[in-house]
N, C-alpha and C positions, 0 to 999 in steps of 0.2 A: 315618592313620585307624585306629583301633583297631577291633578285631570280637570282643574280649574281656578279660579284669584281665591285669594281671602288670604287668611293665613295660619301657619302649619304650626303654629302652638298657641294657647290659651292659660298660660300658667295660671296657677288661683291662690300662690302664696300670699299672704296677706299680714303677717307678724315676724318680726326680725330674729325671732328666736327659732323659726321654722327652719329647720335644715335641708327640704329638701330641694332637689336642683331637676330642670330638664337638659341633657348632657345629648349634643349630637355629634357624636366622636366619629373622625372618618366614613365618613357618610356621603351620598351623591345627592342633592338637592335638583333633579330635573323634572320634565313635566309628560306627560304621555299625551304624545301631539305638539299640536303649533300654536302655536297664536296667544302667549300666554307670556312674551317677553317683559316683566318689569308689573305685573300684576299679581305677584306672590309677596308675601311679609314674612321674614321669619316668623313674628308672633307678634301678640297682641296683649297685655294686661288684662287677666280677667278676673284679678285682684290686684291690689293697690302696689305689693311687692312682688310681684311676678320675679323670677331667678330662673335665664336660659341660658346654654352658653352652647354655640356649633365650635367646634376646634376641630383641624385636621382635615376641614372638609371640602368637598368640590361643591360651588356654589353656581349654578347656569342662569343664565341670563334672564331668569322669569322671574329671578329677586328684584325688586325694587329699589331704586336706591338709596331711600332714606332706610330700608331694612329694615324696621318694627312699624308699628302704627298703632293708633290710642284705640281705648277704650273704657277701661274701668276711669270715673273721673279723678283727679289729685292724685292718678297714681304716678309711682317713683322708682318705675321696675330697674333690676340690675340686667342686664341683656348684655352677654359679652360674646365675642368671637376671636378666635386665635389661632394664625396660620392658614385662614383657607384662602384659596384659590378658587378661581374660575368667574366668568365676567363679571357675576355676582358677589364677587368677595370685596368689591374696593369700600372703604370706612368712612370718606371724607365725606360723605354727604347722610352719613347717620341721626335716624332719631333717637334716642336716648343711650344710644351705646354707646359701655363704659370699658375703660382699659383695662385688658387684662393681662400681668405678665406672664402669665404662664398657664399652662391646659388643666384642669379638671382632671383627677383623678378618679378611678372608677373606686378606690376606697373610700374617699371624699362622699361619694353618691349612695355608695351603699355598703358602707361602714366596714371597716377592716377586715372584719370574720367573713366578708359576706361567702367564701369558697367553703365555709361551714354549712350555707343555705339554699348557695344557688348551684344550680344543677349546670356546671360550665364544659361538660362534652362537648355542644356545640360551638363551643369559643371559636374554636381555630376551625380553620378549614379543613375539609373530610379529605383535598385532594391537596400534594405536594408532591413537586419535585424538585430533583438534582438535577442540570444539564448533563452531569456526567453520567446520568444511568436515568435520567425521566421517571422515575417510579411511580406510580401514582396510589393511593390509599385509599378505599372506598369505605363506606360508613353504610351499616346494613338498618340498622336501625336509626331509621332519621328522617319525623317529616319537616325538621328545621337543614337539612342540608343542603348547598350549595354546589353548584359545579366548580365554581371559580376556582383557579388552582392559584398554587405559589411556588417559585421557580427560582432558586439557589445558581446562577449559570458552577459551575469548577473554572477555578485562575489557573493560570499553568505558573505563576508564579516567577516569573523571570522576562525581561523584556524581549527576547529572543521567541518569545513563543504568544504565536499570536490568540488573544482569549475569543477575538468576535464571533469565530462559529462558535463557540460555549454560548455568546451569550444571545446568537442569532438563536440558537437551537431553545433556549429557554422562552424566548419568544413567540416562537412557532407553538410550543406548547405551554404557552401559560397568559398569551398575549390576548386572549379574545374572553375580556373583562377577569381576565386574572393580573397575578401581580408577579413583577420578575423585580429582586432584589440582588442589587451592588454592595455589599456587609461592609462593615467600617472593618476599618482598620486591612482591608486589603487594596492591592491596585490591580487595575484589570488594565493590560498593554492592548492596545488596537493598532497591531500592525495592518490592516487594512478594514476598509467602508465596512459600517454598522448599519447596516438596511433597519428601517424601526417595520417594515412590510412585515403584515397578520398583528399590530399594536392597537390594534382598535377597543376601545374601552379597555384599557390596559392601565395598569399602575406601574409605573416605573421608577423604582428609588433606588436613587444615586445616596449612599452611604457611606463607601467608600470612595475609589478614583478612579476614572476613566482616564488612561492615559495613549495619548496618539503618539505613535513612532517617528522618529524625522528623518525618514526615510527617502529623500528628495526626490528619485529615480519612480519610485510607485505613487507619490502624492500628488507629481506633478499633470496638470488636466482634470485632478480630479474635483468634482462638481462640489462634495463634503467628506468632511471626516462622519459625521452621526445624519443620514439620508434620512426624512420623514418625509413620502411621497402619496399622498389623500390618506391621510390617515386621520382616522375621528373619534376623537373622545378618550384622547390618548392623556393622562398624567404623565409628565415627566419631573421628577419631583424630590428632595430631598427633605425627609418626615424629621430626622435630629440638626438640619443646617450643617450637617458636615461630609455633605458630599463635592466633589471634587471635578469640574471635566478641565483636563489638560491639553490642553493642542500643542506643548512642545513645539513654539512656534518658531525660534530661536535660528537656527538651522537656512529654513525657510525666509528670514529676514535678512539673513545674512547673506545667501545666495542673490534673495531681488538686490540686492543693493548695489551688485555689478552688474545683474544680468535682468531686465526690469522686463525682459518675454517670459521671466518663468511663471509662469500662473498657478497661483496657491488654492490651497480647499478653502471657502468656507468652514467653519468646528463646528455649527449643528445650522441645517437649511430645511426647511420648511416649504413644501411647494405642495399647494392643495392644501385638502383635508378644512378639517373646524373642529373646532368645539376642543383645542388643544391648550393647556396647561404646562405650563414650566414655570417653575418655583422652589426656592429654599436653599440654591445650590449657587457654589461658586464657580467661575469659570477663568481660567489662567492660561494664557499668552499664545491666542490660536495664528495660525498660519497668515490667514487673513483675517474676515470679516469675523468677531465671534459668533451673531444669530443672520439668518436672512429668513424672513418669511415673502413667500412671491407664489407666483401661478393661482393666483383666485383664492388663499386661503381665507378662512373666515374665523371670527371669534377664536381668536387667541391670545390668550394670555399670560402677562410675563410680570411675576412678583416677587419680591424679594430675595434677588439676585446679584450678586457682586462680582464684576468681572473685572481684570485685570489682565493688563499685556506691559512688561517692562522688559527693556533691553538689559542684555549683561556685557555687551560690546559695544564702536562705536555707533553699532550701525543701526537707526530707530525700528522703531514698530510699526514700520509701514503700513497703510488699507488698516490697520484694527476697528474698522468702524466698530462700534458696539451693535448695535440693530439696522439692517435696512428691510427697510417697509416695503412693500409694492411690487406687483398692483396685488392688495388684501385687503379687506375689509371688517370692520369692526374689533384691533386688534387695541388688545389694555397693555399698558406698561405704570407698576407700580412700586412705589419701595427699592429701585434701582441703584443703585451704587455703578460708575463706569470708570477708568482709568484708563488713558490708552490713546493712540495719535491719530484719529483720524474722525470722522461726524460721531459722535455720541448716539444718538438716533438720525437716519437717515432715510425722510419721507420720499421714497423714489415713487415715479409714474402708477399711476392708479390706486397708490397709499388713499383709503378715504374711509370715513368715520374709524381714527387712530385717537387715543386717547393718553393722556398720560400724565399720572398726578403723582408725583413726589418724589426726583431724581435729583444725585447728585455726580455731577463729570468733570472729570480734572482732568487736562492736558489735550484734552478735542477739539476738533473744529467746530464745537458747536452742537446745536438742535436743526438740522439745517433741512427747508425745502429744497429738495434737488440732488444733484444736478437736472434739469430736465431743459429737453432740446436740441440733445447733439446730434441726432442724426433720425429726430420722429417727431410727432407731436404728441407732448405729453402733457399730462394733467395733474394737478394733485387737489384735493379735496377736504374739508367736512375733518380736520385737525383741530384738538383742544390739549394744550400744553399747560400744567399748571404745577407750582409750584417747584420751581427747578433751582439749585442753586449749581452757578457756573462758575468754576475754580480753573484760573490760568489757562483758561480756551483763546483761541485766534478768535471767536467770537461765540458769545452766547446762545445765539439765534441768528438764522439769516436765509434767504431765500437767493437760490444759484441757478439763474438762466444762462444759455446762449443767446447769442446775438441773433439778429436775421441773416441771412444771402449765405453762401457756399455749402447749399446742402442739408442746413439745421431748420428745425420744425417747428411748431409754432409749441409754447409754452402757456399753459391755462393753471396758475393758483386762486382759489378760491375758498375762501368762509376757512379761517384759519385764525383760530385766536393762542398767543403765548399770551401770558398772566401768571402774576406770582415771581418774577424770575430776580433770584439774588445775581449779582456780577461781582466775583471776588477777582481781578488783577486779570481778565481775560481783555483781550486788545479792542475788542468792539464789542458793547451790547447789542444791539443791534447792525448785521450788514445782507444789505439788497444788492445782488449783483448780478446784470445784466448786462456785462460782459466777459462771462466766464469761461477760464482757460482761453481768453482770447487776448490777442494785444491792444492795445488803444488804437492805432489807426487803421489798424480793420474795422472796430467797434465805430470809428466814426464818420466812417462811409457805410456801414451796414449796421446801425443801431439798434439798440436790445428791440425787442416787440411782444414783450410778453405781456400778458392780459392778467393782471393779479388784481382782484377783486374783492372785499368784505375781509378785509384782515388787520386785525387788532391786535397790539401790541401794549398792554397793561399793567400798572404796578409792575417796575422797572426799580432794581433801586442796587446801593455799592461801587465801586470805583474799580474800573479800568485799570489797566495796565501803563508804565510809561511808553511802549512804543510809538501807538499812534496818538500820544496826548498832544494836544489837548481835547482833538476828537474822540470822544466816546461813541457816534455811532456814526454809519457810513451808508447814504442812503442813496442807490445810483439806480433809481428805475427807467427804462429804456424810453427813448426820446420817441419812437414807433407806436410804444405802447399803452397800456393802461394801469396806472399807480391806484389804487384805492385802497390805501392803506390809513389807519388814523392810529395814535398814539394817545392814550390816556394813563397819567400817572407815569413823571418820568423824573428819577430822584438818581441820575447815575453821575459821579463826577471821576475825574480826574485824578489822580495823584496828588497835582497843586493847582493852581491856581484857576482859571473856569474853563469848563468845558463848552463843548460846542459840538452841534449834530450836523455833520455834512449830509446837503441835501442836492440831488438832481432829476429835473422832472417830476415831482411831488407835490399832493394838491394843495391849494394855499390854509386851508383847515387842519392840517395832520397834525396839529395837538402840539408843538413845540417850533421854540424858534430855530433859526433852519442856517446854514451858514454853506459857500457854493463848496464846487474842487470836490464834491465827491467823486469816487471813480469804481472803477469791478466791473 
């Protein structure tokens, strides 16, 4: 815990034949107090080869982004990091940090034998239990001991029998900075809602599966399958990458497809709370949306995560958005992997200062701002996309208002930059559309009028899809409103012959040439 800036190590290795390391293995990097966001270092050379490495760890927002910072001169220190999370964990803007495949062993640090020297009673925690019996274990001799428990929930082992009270109960008692573990190799059935309520500073690994029941008659109405309602400084997290959440969506998809009032869970929602972490784990074919974070959440982060929703009938995977945003503030998305038919990320109303650097989405609608406007006036904000590569999407990126008149609100985007973005065979690179879910001649008696301001579109590059060739992007900002949009770096073609960016209402500077007949 830090209680002011500078930074939390000083290594002083100085010769290549030096073995030793500084090792921050599962550890919390926060601050005691405020005001300290982005003014902490991991460390600093205080010899020429300095050797540090955090693995496993929660990293809070009081890291800095470049993560080390100089000082011995010419030095060439090794500074590695592996697996952490938390706002502090992203790499792309590091100073000297070097790849590592893999974590630091504590034999590596202090040599094989070392259970010959070091005195490891207090390794493990003094307090554990089972859900099925809570036991707890007290340590009489100990002024290194801990409260923090660890909490086993019991599986009942059969999809008939539901495990959530097991693993609500291991919560209640292990959830207030202790840790509740999901063990590999078994599945836990959630026949009904997974409250995360008392998960506060909690550690939660997913190692085996969570799996949701499709049970249509109990899910229908319901708000989520896994409920996180203000809950702060929670991990949710999978520590070997082999854990599992199942939403058994199937069921559910097949029902909407003739009956489109039945209303599906969200597989984990997020409303309130900060300072929350999800990472390491996969996520497979939920009901509806896989994540939603909303109701004022703050600083959450989502890293290396791969979700998937595939049909085994004819019938698609309706709503799987991967993430919708909003209204939350300062949320990261990193190392994302998404498959699935619906927005990839979706920046809804009050989404602002959302970040997200290194995703890849196949079969989406894109990175999309919006919808916003149908029946409020909404806003979106203080968005930085970077590095995305877009595989066979309806589009890459795009911004989705309603029109003006019957009811709909006014629409405000603003200071929104995508950059970095690959386009493998998705139908538009970019699309603006401000006349969404409307027809053309309602749109042109009551024209879009949305206010989109400071947003850049950058290093653009790959080829389209043949549907709408030879347009590769479709730019229709509303005749009422205000287009401030500019494009730099724009290398996308067509399948054959040349492409061409449809434009409507767009300032005469936007960085490319413009061709009319855009529409949305």
């Amino acid at each position: 815990m830090s209680n002011g800036d500078g930074s939390i190590t000083a290594n002083s290795r100085e010769q290549s034949s030096d073995t030793s390391w500084y090792v921050f293995d599962n550890v919390n990097v926060t601050s005691q107090g405020t005001g300290l966001e982005g003014d902490v270092y991991l460390g600093r050379p205080w010899r020429v080869l300095a050797r540090v490495m955090y693995q496993n760890s929660y990293l809070s927002s009081i890291i800095n982004a470049a993560g080390w910072t100089t000082m011995a001169a010419d030095a060439t220190p090794l500074y590695y990091e592996y697996k952490n999370t938390g706002p502090g964990a992203s790499t792309s803007s590091r100073k000297y940090e070097t790849s590592a495949s893999g974590p630091v062993s504590i034999e590596t640090v202090l040599g094989s034998d070392y259970t010959s020297w070091v005195d490891t009673s207090a390794a493990n925690s003094p307090i554990s239990a089972d859900a099925s019996t809570l036991t707890r274990k007290s340590s009489e001799d100990s002024t290194r001991s801990t409260d923090a428990a660890t909490c086993t929930p019991s599986s009942g082992g059969s999809a008939s029998t539901d495990d959530t009270p097991a693993i609500t109960t291991a919560i209640k008692s292990c959830g207030q900075g202790g840790t509740i573990v999901i063990p590999a190799g078994k599945t836990y059935y959630l026949n009904s809602v997974l409250d995360f309520t008392g998960c506060d500073s909690c550690d939660f690994q997913i190692e085996g599966t969570l799996r949701a029941s499709n049970n249509l008659n109990y899910w229908e109405g319901k708000t989520a399958i896994i409920y996180l309602k203000d809950i702060t400084a929670a991990k949710v997290r999978s520590v070997t990458g082999s854990g599992i959440i199942d939403g058994n969506g199937q069921a559910a998809w097949d029902e909407f497809s003739t009956n489109s009032s039945y209303r599906r869970p969200t597989l984990v929602y997020t409303a309130g709370g900060s300072d929350i972490t999800f990472g390491g784990f996969s996520m497979v074919n939920p009901p509806n949306v896989f994540h939603s974070a909303n109701g004022g959440a703050s600083n959450i982060v989502y890293t290396s995560l791969n979700l998937s929703a595939i049909s085994t009938s004819k019938n698609p995977a309706h709503n799987t958005d991967g993430f919708d945003v909003g209204p939350a503030t300062y949320v990261t998305y990193n190392n994302i992997v998404v498959l699935n038919d619906d927005d990839c990320i979706a920046f809804k109303s009050g989404a602002s200062y959302i970040t997200v650097d290194g995703i890849t989405c196949t079969g989406s609608h894109g990175l999309s701002v919006g919808s916003l406007g149908e029946s409020s006036n909404d806003s979106v904000t203080n968005i930085y996309v970077s590095n995305a590569t877009m595989i066979n999407s309806a589009k890459a990126v795009g911004i989705k208002t309603y029109p003006s008149g019957d009811g709909h609100g006014q629409s405000t985007v603003t200071n929104v930059t995508y950059t970095g973005i690959k386009v493998q065979g998705s139908d538009y690179a970019i699309q603006i559309q401000s006349c969404y879910n409307s027809d053309a001649s309602y749109c042109s008696s009551n024209p879009g009028n949305a206010q989109i301001s400071d947003v850049v579109f950058a290093d653009f590059s790959g080829t389209t899809s043949k549907t709408d060739s030879p347009a590769t992007s479709n730019l229709d900002c509303g005749a009422k409103g205000k287009c401030g949009i500019k494009i730099e770096g724009y290398d996308v073609a067509p399948p054959s012959g040349t492409g061409k960016v449809l434009c409507a209402n767009t300032p005469s500077d936007l960085g490319v040439a413009c061709s009319s007949d855009a529409s949305g």
